[in-house]
N, C-alpha and C positions, 0 to 999 in steps of 0.2 A: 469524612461523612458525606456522603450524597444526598444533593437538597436541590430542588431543582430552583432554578432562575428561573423562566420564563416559559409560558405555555403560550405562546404569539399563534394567532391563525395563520395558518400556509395560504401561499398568495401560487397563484397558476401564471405563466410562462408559456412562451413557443417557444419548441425548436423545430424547424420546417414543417411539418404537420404534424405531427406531434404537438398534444398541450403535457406539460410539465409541472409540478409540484416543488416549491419550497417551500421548507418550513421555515418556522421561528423559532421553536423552541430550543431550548439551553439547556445543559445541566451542571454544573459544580462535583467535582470527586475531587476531593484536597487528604491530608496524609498520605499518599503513597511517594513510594519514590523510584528513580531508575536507576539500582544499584549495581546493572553491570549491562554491556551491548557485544555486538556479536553479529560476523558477518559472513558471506563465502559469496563467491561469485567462479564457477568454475574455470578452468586453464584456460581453455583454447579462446580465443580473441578472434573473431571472424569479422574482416575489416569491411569499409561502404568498398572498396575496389574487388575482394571476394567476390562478393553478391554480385557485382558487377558482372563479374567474369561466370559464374557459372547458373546464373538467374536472369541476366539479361538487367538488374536493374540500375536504374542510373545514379550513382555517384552523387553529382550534384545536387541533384532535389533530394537526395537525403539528407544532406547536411542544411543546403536551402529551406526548405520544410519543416525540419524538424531539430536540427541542430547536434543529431548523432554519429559521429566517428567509427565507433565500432561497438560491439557487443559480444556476451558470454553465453557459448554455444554447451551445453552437458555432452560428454560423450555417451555412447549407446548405453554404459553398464552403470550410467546415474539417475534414479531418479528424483522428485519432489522433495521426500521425507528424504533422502541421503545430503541435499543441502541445506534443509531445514536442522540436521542434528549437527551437521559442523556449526550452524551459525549458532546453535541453543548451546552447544558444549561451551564454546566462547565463550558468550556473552555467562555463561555459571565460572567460566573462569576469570572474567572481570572482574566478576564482584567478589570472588576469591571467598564461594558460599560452596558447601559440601551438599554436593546434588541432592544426596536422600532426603533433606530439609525441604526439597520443592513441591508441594504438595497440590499444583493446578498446572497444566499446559494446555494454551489456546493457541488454534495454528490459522491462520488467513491465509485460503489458497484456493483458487476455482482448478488448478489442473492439479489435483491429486493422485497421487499413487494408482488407487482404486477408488468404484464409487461405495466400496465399502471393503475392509473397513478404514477407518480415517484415516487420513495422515497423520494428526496426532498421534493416533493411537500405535502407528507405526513408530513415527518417531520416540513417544515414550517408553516401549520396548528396547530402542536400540542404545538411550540414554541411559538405562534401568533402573527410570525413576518408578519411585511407590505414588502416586498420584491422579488423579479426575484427568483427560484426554479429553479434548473435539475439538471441530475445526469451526471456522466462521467463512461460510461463503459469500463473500461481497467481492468477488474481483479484484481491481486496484485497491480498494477502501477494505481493502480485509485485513489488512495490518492494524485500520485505527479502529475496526469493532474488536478486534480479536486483544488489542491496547484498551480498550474501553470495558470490557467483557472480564478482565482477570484482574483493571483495578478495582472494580467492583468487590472481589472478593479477598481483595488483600484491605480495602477500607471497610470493610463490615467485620473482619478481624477472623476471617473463613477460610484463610489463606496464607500461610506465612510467606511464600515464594511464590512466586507465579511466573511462569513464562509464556511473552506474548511472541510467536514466532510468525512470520512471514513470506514465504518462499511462494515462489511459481517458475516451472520449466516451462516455460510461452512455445521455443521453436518446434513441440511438439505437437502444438495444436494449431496455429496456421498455416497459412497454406500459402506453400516457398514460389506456391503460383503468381501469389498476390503482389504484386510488385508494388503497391502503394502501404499495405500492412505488412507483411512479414519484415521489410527492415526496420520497421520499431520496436520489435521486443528481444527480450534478451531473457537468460535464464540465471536466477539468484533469488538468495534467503538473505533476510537478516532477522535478528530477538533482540529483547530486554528480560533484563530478569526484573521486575518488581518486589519491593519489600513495602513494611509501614515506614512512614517520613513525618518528621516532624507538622504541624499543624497547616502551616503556609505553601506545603510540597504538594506537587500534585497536579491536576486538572483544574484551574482556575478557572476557565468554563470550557464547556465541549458539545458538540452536535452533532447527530448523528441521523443523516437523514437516506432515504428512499424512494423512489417514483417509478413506479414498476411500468410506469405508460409510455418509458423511453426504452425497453427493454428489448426491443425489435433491433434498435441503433446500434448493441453491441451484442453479439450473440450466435451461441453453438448449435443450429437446430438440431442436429442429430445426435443420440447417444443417453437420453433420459426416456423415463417412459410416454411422455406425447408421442414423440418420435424415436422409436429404438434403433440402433445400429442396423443398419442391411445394406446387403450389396449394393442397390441403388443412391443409398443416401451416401458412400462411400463413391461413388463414381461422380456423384455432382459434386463433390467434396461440402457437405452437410453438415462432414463430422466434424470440421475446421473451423477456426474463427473467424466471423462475420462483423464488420465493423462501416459504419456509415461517415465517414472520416467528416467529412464537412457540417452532418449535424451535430455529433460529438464534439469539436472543435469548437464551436459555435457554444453551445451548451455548457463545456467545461470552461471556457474564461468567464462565463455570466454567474456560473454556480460560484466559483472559486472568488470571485471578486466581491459577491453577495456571501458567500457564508465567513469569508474572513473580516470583513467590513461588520458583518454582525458578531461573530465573536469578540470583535474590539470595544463594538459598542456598550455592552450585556456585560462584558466586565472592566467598564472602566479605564480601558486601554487605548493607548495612539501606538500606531508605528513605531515610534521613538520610543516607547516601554520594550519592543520586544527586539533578543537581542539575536534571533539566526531565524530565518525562515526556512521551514524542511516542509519542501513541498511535494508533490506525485511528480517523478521526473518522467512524465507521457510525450512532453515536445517541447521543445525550449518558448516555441511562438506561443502557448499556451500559456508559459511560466512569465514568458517578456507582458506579454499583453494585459494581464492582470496584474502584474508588477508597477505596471506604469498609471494602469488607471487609480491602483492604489496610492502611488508613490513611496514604494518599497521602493530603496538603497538600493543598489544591484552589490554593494560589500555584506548586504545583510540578507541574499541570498548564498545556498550551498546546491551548486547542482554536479552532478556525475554523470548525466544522463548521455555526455558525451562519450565517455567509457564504457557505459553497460547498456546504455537503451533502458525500456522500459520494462522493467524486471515486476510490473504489476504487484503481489501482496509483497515481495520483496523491498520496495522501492523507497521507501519512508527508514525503513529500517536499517540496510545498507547507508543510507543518507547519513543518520544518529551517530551511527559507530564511525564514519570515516570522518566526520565531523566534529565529533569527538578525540579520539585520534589525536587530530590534527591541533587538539587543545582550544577548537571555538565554540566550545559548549562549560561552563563554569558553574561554579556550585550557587545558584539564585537567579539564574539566568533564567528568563521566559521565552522559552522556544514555540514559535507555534505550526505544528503539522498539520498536511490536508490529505488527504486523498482522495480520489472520486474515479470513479468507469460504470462497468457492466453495471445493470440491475433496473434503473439507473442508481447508480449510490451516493455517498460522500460522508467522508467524515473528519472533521476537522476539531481539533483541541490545541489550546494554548498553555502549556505545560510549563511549571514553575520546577526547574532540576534542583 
């Protein structure tokens, strides 16, 4: 049942001129459960010495910077929805659930297929599930609306199955000019399938916040109808990803230490209640630096970010299943996820498995 916790007023923030919005508010979704995970991250491995060699960028303040080794590049004939459906077929063979029972798929992804029609809806043709399709565009935090969005309908009892899917091709849309942006992101999906869960299962609280007045700091200007595709917008590379590294930075260890520190508060919880931290793998300095101010364990983080880079709505999800996996996620365990980018967004929930 979805009952909300708290309706707190939003407090305003700087991040370099920019003023910013957090909220307070909370919500509660308990009975659901994650009955099966699911992940892909395509072949080719394109290393920080690659990029080096045929981008010119430097090796060391990649891994100095940001703490990534290498990442997962799609070849030409893959797109968005084709790692989205490996990770969704998985995570249905997890749970060892007979597809035609899933009757919701929500997909978090800002670089879709097309701008119409969705990705979901692509990938639900290629699954050939009977079932509702759409995507959730929140950037990095699209995994935890598009997570938040389908427990919704598996705790009002509207849903028996739900898949929350995750996926973004990145090397597509920035620009391999960018030698401070392009070696951060990487291309990868991951899902959960959702079922009903006993009472205590679930979202023990979760938020889901917005601030559309940082939306300059990360951002596509060309290719929607403000600005549509043209020659020109394509020669200044427009159509490419746009990102203000230093106020982002800035901005995501202030959000991420303030919405986890309020999750804990709002339900009850210390640190030492929760048993894995799965956070947005965007920069290790990101993940260190609010880790510390919190005084999160570094054994009770799981990061991969050295592997894949920042795989954006993929990035939470990949995390779950290889964490899982690997047998440190257990049946009562409270795990708690964050994600946050473009928009400005964030969504964070503290998940009882």
């Amino acid at each position: 049942m979805a009952t909300v916790i708290d309706q707190g007023i939003g407090t305003d923030t700087s991040v370099g001129n920019e003023r910013t919005l957090f909220t307070r508010r909370t919500n509660s979704l308990l009975g659901v459960q994650i009955a099966g995970c699911g992940s892909f991250v395509p072949d080719q491995i394109v290393t920080n010495e690659q990029l080096s060699q045929q981008y010119g960028c430097d090796p060391n303040w990649i891994v100095q910077r940001t703490g990534i080794l290498e990442r997962r590049h799609a070849p030409a004939d893959m797109a968005t929805s084709d790692m989205c459906v490996e990770a969704a077929r998985r995570a249905i063979r997890s749970a060892g659930v007979d597809p035609q029972q899933v009757d919701l798929l929500v997909c978090g992804t800002f670089t879709p297929d097309y701008h119409c029609p969705s990705t979901a809806c692509l990938v639900q043709d290629k699954l050939g599930l009977d079932c509702a399709a759409f995507d959730t565009a929140a950037a990095c935090a699209g995994f935890m609306y598009a997570l938040t969005t389908a427990a919704q309908f598996v705790a009002t009892g509207n849903a028996r199955y739900a898949l929350a899917v995750g996926g973004d091709l990145n090397s597509r849309i920035v620009n391999p000019k960018d030698q401070k942006t392009f070696p951060l992101f990487g291309d990868g999906a991951g899902a959960v399938l959702l079922s009903r869960g006993h009472a205590h299962q679930g979202l023990v609280c979760y938020q889901l916040g917005a601030d559309g007045s940082g939306g300059a700091l990360l951002d596509r200007p060309a290719g929607g109808t403000r600005s549509p595709i043209s020659a020109d917008a394509i020669a200044s590379g427009d159509h490419f990803l746009r990102m203000d590294g230093r106020s982002v930075f800035k901005w995501a260890v202030r959000m991420l230490t303030d919405t986890i520190d309020l999750i804990l508060e709002k339900s009850g919880m210390t640190i030492d209640d929760v048993s894995l931290f799965v956070l947005h793998q965007a920069n290790v300095r990101i993940i260190s630096a609010a880790a510390e101010q919190l005084g999160i364990p570094e054994e009770k983080l799981f990061n991969n970010l050295q592997k894949y880079g920042n795989t954006s709505g993929g990035s939470i999800p990949i995390v779950l299943d290889e964490a899982h996996q690997e047998g440190r996620i257990s049946s009562g365990d409270l795990i708690l996820m964050c994600g946050f980018g473009a928009g400005l967004t964030w969504g964070t929930g503290l998940f009882r498995w």
